[in-house]
C-alpha positions as CSV (number, residue, x, y, z in Angstrom):
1,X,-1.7,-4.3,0.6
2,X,-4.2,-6.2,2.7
3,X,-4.0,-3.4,5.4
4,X,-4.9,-1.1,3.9
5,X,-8.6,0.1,4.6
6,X,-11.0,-1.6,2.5
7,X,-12.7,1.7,1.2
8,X,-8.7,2.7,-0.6
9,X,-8.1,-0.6,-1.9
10,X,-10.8,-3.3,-2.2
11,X,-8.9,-5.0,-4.3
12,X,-7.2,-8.0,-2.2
13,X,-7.8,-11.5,-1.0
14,X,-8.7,-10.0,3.0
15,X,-10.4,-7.3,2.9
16,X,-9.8,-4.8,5.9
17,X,-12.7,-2.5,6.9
18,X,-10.9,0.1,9.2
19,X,-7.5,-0.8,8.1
20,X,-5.1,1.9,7.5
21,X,-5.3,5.1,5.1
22,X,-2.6,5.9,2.3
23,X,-1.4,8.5,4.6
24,X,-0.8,6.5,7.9
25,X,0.7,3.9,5.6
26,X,3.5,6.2,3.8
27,X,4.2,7.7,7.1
28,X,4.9,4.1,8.8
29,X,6.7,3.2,5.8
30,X,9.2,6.5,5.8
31,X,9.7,5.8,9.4
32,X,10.8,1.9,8.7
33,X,13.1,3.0,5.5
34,X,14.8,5.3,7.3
35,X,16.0,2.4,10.0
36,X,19.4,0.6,9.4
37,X,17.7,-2.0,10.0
38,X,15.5,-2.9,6.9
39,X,16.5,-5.1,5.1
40,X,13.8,-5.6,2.5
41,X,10.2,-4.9,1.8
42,X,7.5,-7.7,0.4
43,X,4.1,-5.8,-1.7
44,X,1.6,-9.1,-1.4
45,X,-1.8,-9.4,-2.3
46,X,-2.8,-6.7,-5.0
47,X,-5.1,-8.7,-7.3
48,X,-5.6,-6.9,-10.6
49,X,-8.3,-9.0,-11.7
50,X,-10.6,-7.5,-8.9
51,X,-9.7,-4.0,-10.7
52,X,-10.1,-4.4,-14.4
53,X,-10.3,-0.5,-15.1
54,X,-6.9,-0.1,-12.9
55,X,-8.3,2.3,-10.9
56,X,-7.2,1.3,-7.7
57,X,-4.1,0.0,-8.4
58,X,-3.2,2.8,-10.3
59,X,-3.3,5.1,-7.1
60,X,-1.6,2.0,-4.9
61,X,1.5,2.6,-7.4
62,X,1.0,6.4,-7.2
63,X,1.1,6.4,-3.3
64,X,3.1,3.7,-2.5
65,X,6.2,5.3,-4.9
66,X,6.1,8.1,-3.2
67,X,7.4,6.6,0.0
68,X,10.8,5.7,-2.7
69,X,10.7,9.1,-4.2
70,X,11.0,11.0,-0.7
71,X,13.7,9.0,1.3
């Protein structure tokens, strides 16, 4: 989650100003999940205590299952 620009999700331990967008992250992901090659996938550093109303990682959840929802 630590990729992702800091202005989507502020919520981590490394902040990343110009890191990527929800939309250049789903369409890396759906390119890596299509390759008989994956094996696995690791989600680290969403800290919910940085977002006591939920309202960033409510859209994480929302975007990120999408990638799941349109293999």
């Amino acid at each position: 989650v630590d990729v992702l620009d800091d202005i989507v999700m502020p919520c981590v331990d490394s902040r990343s100003p110009g890191g990527l967008t929800y939309s250049e992250i789903k369409e890396t992901l759906m390119l890596l999940m299509q390759s008989k090659l994956l094996r696995g996938i690791n989600i680290t550093i969403l800290d919910p205590d940085l977002d006591p109303l939920c309202i960033y990682t409510k859209r994480f959840v929302e975007e990120f299952s999408e990638v799941f929802f349109n293999i």
